[in-house]
Each structure stands twice: as C-alpha cells, then as structure tokens.
PDB file of N, CA, C and O in Angstrom:
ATOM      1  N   UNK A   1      27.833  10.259  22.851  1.00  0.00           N
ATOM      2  CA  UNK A   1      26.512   9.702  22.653  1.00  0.00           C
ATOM      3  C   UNK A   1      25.864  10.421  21.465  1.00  0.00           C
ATOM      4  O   UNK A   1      25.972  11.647  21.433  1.00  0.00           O
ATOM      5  N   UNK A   2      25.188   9.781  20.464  1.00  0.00           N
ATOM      6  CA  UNK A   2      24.649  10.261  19.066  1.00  0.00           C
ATOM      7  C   UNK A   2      23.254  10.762  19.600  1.00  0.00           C
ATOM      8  O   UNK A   2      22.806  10.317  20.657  1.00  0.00           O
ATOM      9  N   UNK A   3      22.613  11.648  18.888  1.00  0.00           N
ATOM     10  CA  UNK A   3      21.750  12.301  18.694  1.00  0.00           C
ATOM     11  C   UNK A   3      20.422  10.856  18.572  1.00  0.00           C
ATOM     12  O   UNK A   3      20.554   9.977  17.721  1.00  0.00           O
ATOM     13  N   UNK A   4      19.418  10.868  19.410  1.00  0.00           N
ATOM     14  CA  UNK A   4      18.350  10.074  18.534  1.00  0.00           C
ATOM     15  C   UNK A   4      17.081  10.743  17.872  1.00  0.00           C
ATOM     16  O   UNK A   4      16.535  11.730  18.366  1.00  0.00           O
ATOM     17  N   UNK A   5      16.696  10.177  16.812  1.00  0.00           N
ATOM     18  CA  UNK A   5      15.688  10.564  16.071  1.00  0.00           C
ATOM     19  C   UNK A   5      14.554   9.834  16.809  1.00  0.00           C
ATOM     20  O   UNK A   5      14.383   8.635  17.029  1.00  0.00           O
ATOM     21  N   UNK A   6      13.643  11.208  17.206  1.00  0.00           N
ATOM     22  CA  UNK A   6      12.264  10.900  17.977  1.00  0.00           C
ATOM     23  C   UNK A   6      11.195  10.013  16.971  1.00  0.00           C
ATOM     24  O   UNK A   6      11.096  10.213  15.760  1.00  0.00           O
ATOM     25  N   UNK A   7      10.335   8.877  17.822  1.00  0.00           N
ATOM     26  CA  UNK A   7       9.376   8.126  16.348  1.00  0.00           C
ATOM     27  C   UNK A   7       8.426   9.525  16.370  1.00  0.00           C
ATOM     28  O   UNK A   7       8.163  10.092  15.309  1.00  0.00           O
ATOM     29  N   UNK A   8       8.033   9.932  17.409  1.00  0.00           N
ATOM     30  CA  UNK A   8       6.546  11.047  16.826  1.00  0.00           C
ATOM     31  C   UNK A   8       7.652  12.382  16.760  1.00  0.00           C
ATOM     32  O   UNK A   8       8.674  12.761  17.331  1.00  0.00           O
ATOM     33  N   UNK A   9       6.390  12.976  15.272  1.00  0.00           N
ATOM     34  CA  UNK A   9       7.253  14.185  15.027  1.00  0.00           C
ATOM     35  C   UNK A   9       6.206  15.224  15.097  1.00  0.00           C
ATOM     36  O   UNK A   9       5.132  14.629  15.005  1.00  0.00           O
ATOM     37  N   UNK A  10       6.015  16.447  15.211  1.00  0.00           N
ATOM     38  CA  UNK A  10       5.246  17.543  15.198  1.00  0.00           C
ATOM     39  C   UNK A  10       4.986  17.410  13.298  1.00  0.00           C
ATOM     40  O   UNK A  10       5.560  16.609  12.560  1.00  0.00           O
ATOM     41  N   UNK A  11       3.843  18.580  12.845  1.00  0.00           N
ATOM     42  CA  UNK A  11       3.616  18.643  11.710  1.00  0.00           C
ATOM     43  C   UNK A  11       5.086  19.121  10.869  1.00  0.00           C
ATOM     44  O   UNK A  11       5.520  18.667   9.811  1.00  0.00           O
ATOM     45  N   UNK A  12       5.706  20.276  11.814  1.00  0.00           N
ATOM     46  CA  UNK A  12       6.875  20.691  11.248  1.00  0.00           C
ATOM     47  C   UNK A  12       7.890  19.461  11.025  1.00  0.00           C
ATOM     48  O   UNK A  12       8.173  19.044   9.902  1.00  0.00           O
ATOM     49  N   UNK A  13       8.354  18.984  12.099  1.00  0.00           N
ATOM     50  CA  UNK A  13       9.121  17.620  11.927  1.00  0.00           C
ATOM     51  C   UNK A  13       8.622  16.520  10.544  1.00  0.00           C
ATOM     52  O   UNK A  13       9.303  16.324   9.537  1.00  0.00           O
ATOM     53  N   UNK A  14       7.761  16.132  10.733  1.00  0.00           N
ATOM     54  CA  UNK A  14       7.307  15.293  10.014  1.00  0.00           C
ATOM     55  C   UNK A  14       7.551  15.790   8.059  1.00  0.00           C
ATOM     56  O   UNK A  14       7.994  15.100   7.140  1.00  0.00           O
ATOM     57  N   UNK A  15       7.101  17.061   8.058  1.00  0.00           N
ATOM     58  CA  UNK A  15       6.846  17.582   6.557  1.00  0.00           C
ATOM     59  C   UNK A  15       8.788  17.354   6.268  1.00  0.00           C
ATOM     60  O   UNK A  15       9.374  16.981   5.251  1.00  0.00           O
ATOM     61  N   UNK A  16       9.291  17.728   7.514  1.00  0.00           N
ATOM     62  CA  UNK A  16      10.744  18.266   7.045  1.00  0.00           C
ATOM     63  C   UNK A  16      11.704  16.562   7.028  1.00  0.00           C
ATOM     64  O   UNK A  16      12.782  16.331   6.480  1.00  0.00           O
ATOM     65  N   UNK A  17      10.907  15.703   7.755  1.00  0.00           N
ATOM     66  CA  UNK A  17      11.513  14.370   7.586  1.00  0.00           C
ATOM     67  C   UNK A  17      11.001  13.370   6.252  1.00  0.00           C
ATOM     68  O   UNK A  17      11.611  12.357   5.908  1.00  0.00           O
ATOM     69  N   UNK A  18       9.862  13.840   5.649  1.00  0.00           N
ATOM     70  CA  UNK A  18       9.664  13.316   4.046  1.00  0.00           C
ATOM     71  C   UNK A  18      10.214  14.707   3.195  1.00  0.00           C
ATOM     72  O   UNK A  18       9.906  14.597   2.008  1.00  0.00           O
ATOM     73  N   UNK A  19      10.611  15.400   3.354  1.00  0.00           N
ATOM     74  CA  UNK A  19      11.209  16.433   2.477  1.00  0.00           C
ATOM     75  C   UNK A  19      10.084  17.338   2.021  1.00  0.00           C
ATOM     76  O   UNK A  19       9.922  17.122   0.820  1.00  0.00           O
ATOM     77  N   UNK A  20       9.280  18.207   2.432  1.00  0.00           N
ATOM     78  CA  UNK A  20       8.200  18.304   2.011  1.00  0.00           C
ATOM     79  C   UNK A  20       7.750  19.891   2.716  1.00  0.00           C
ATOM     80  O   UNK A  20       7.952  19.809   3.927  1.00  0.00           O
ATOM     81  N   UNK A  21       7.314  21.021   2.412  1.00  0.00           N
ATOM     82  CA  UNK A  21       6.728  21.656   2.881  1.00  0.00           C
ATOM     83  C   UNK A  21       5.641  21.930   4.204  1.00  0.00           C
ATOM     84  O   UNK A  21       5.074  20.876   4.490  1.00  0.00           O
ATOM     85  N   UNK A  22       5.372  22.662   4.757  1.00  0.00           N
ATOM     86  CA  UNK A  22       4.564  22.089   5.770  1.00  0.00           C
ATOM     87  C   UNK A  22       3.449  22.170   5.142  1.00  0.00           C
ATOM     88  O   UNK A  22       2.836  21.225   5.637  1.00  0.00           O
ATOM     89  N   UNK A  23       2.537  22.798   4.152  1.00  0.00           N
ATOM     90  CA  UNK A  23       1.350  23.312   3.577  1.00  0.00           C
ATOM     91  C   UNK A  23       1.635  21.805   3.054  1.00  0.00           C
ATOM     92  O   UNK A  23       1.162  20.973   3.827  1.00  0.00           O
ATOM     93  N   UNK A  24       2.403  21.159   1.738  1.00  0.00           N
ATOM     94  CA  UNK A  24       2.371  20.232   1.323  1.00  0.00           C
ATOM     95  C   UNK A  24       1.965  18.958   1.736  1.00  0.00           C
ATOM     96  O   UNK A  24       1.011  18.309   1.308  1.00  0.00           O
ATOM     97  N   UNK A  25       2.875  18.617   2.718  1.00  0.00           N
ATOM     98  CA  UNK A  25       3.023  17.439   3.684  1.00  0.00           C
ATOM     99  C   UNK A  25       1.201  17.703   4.449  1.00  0.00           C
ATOM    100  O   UNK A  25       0.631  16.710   4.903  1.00  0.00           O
ATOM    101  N   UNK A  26       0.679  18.726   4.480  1.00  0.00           N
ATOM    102  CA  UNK A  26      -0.950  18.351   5.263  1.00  0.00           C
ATOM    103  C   UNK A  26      -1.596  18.401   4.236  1.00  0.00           C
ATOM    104  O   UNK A  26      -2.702  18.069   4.663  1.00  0.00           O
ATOM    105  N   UNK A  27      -1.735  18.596   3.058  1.00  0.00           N
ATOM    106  CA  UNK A  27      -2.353  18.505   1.973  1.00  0.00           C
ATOM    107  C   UNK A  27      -2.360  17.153   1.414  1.00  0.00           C
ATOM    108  O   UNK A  27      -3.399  16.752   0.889  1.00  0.00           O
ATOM    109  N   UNK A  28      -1.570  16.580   1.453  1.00  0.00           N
ATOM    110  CA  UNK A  28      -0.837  15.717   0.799  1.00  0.00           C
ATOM    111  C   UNK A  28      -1.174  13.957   2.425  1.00  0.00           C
ATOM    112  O   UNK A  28      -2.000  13.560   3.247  1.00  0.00           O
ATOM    113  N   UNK A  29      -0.065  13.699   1.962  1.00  0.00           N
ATOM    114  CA  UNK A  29       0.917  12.695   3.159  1.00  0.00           C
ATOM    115  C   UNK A  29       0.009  13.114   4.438  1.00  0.00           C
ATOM    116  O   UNK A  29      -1.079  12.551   4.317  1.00  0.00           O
ATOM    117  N   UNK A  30       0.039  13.578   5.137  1.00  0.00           N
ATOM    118  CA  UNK A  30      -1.013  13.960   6.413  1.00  0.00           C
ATOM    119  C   UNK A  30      -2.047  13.662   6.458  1.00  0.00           C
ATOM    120  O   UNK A  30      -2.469  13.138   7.489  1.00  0.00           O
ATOM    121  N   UNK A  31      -2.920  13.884   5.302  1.00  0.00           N
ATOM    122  CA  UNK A  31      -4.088  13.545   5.233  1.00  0.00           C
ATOM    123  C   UNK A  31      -4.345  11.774   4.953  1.00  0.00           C
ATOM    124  O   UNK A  31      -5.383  11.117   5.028  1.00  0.00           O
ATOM    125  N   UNK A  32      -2.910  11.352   4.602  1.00  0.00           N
ATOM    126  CA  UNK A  32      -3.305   9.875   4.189  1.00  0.00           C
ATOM    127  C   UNK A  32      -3.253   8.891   5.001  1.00  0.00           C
ATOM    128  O   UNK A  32      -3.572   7.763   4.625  1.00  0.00           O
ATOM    129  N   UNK A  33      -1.563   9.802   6.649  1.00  0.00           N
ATOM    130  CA  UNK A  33      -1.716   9.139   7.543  1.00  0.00           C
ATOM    131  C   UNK A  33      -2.111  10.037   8.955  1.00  0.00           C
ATOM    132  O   UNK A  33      -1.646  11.097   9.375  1.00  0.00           O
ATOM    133  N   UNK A  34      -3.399   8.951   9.604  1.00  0.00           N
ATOM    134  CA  UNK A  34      -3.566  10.161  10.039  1.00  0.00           C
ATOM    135  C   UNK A  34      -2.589  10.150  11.738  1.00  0.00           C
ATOM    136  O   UNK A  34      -1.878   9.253  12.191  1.00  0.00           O
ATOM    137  N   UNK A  35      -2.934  11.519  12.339  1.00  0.00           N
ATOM    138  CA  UNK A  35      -1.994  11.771  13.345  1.00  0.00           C
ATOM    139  C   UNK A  35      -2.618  11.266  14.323  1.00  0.00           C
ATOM    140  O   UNK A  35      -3.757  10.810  14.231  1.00  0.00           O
ATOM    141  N   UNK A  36      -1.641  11.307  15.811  1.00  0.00           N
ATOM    142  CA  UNK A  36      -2.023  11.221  16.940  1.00  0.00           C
ATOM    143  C   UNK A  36      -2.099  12.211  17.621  1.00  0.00           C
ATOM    144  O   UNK A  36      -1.183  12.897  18.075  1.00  0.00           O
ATOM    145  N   UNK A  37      -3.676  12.379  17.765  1.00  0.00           N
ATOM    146  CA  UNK A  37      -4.025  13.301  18.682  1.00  0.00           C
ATOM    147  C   UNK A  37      -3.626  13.553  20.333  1.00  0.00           C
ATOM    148  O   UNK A  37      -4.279  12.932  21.172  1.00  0.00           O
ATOM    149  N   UNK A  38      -2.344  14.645  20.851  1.00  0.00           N
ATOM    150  CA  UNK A  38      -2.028  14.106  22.208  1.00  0.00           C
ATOM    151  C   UNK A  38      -2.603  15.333  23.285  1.00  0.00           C
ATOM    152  O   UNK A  38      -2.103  15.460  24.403  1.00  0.00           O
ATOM    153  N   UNK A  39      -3.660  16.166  22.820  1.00  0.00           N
ATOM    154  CA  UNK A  39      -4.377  17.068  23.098  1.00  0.00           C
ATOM    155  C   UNK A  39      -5.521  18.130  21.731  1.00  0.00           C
ATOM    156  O   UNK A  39      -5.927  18.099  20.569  1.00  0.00           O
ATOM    157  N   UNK A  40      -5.542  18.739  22.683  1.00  0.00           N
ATOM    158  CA  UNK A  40      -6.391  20.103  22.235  1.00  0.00           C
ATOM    159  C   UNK A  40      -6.010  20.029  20.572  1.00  0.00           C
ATOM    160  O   UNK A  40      -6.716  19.548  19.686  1.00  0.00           O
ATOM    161  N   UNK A  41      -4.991  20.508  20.466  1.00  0.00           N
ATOM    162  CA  UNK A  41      -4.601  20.934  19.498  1.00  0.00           C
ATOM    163  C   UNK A  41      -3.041  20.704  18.497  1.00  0.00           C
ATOM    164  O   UNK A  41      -2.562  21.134  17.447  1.00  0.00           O
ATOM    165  N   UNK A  42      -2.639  19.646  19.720  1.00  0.00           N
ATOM    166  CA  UNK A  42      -1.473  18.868  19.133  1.00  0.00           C
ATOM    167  C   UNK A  42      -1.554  17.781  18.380  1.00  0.00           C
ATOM    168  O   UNK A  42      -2.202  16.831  18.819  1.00  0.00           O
ATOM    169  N   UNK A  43      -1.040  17.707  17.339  1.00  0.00           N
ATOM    170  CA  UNK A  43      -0.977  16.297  16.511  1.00  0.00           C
ATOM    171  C   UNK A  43       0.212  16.347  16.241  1.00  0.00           C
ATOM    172  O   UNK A  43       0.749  17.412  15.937  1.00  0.00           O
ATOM    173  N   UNK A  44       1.048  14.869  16.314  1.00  0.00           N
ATOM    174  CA  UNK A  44       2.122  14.017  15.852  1.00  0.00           C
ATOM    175  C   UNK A  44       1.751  13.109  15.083  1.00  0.00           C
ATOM    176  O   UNK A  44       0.645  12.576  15.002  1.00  0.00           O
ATOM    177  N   UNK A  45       2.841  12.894  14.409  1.00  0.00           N
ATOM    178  CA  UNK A  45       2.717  11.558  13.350  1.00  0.00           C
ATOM    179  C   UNK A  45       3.857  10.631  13.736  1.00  0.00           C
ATOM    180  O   UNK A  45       4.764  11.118  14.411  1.00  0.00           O
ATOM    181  N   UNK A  46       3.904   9.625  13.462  1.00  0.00           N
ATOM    182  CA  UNK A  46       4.352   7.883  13.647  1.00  0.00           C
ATOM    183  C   UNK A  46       5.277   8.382  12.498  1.00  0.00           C
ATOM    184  O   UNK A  46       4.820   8.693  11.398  1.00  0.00           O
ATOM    185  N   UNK A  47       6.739   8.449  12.842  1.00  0.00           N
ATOM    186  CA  UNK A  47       7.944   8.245  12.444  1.00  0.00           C
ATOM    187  C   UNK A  47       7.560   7.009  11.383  1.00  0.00           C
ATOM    188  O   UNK A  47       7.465   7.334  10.200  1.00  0.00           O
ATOM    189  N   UNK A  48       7.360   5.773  11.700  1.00  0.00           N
ATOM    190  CA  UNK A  48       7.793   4.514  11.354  1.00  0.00           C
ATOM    191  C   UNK A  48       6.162   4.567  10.321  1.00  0.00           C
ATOM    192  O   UNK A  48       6.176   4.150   9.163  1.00  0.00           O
ATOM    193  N   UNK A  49       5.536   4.840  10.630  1.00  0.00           N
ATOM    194  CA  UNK A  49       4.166   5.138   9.711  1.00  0.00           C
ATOM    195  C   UNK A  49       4.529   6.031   8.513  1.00  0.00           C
ATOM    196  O   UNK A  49       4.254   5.782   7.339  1.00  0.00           O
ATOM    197  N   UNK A  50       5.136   7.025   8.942  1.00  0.00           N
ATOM    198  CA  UNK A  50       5.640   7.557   7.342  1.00  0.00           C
ATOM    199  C   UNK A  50       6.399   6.852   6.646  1.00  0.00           C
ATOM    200  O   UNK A  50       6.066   6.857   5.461  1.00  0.00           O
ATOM    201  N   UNK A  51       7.617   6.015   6.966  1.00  0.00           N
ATOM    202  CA  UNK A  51       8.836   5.749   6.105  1.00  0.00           C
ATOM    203  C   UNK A  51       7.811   4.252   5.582  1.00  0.00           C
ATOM    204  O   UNK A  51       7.876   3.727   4.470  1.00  0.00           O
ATOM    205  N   UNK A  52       6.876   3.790   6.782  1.00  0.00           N
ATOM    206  CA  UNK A  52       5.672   2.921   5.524  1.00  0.00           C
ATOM    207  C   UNK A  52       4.866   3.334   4.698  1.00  0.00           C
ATOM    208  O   UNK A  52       4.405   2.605   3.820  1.00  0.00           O
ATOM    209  N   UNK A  53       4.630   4.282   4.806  1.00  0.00           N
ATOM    210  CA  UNK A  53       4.154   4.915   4.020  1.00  0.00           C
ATOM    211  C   UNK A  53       4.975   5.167   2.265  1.00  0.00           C
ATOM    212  O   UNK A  53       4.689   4.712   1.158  1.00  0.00           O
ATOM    213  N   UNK A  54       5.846   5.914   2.652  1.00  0.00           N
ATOM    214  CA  UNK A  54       7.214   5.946   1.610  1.00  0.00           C
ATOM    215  C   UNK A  54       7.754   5.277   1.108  1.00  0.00           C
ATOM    216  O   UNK A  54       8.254   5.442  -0.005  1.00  0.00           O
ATOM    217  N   UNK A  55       7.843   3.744   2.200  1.00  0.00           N
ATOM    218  CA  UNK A  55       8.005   2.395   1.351  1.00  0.00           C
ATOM    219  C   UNK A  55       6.871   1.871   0.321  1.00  0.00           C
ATOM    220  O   UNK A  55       7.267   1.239  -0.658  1.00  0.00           O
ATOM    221  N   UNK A  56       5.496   2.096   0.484  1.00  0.00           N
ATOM    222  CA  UNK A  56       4.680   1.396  -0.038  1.00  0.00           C
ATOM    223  C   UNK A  56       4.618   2.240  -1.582  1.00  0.00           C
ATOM    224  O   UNK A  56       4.529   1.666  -2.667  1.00  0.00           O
ATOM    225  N   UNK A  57       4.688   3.712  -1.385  1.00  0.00           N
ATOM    226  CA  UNK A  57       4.754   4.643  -2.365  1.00  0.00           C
ATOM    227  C   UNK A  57       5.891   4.125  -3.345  1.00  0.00           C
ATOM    228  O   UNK A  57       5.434   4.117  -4.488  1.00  0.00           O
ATOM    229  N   UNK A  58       7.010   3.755  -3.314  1.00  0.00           N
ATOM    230  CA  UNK A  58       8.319   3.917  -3.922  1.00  0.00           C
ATOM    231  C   UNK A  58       8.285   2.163  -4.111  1.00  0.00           C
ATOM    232  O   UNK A  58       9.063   1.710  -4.951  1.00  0.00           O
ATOM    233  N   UNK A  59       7.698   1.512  -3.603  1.00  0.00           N
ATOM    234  CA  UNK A  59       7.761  -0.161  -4.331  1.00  0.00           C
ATOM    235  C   UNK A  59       8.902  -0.669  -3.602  1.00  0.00           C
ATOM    236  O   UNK A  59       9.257  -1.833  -3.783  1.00  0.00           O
ATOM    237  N   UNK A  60       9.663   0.278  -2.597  1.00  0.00           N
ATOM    238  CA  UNK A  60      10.721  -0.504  -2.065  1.00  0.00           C
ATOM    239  C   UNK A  60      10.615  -1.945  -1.316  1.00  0.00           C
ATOM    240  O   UNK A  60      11.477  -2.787  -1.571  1.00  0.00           O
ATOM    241  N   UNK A  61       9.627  -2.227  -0.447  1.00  0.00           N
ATOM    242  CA  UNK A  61       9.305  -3.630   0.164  1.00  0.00           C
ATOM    243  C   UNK A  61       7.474  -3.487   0.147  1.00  0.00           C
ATOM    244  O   UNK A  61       6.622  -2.608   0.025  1.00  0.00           O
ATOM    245  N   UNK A  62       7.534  -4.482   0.287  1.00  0.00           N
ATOM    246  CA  UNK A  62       5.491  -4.732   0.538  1.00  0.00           C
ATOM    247  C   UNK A  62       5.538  -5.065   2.111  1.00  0.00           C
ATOM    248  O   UNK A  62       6.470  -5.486   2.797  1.00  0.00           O
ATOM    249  N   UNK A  63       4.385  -4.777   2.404  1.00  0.00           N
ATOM    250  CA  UNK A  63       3.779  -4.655   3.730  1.00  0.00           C
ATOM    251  C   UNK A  63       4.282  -6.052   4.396  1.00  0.00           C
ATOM    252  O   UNK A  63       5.124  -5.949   5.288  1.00  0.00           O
ATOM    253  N   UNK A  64       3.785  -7.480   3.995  1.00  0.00           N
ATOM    254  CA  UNK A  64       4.404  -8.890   3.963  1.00  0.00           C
ATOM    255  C   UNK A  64       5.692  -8.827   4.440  1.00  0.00           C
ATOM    256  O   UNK A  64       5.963  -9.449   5.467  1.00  0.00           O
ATOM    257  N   UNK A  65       6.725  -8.036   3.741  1.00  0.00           N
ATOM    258  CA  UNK A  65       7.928  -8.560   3.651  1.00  0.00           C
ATOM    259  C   UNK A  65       8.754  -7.156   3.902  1.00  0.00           C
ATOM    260  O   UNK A  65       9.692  -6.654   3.284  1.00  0.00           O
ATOM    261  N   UNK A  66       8.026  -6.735   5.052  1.00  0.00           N
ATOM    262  CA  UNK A  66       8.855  -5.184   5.533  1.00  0.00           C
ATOM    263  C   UNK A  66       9.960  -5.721   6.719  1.00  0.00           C
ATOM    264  O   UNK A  66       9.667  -6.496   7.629  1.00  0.00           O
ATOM    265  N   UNK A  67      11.670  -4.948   6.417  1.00  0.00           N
ATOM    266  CA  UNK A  67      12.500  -5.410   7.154  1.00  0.00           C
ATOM    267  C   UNK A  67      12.130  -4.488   8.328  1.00  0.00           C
ATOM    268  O   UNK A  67      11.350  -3.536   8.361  1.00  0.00           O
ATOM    269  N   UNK A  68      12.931  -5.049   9.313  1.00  0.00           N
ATOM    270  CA  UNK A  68      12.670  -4.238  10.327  1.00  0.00           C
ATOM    271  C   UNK A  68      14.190  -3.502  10.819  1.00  0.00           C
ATOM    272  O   UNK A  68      15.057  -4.259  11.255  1.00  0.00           O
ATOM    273  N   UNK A  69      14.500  -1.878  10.723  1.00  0.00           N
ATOM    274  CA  UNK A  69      15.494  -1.503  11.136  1.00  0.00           C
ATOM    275  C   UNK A  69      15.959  -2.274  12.793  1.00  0.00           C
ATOM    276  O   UNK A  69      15.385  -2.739  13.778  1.00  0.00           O
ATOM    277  N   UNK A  70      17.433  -2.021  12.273  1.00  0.00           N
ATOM    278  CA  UNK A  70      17.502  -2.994  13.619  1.00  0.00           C
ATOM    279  C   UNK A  70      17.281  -2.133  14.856  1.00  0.00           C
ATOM    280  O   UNK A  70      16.917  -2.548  15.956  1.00  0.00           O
ATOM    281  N   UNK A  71      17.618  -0.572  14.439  1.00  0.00           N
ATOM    282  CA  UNK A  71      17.556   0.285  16.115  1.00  0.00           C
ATOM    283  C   UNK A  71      15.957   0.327  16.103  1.00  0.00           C
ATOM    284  O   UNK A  71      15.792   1.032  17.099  1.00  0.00           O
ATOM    285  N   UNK A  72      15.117   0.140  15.800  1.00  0.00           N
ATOM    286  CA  UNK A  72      14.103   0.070  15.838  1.00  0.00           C
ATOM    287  C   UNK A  72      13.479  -1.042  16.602  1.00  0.00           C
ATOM    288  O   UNK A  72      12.782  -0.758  17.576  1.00  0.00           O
ATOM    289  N   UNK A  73      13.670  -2.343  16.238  1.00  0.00           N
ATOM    290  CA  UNK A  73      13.982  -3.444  16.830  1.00  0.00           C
ATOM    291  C   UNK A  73      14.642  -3.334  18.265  1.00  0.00           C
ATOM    292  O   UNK A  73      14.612  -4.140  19.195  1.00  0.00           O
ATOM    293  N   UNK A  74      15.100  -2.394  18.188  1.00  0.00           N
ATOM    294  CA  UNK A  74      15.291  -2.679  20.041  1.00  0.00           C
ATOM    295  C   UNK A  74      14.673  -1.404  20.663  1.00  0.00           C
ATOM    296  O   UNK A  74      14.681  -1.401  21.894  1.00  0.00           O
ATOM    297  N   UNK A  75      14.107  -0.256  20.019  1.00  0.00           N
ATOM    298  CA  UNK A  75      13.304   0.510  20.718  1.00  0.00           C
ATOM    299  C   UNK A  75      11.697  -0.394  21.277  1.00  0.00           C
ATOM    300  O   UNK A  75      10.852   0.205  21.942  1.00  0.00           O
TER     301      UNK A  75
END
C-alpha cells in the first residue's frame, strides 16, 4: 500500500510542499492563501488550494478550465 499525501498540511508541510522556506512560504504564499484555523493556535492549509494557487501563478490552466487529478476525484 503507497504512502498518501494528506490535503491539509501544517505551516512546515505546506512551505516544504511549494518548495519554500518556512519564514518564506508565511511571508509570501500564506498570506495569500489563507489557513484553516483548527484551534488555538493551529493552522493548516488546503493541499489543493496551493497547487491552485501555483497553477494560477505559472499560467498552467485558468480557474474555468482546471483538470481535476483523478485521485483527487475520488477523495
């Protein structure tokens, strides 16, 4: 059985899944999407919110005409 990649990631997760520092990634990217608050002092971010994010940045698809991964599609 393969490993699955969680959609919410901690700040650490998240900076290290756009390639990015952790100081960077909240300076930056963090601030643009924001997190989900799941207490006090925890915030996660939306897996699938960043890589839209990254799509919209990089011109790869427009919002309209975003494919949908297929394992995604069945989560």
């Amino acid at each position: 059985m393969g490993d699955i990649t969680p959609r919410l990631l901690s700040v650490e997760e998240a900076a290290r899944y756009v390639g990015l520092s952790r100081p960077v990634f909240q300076a930056t990217i963090g601030k643009q999407i924001p997190p989900i608050k799941t207490g006090v002092r925890r915030l996660i971010w939306d897996r699938i919110a960043l890589d839209r994010w990254i799509d919209a940045q990089s011109g790869v698809s427009s919002p309209e005409k975003k494919e949908i991964n297929p394992l995604d599609a069945l989560m």
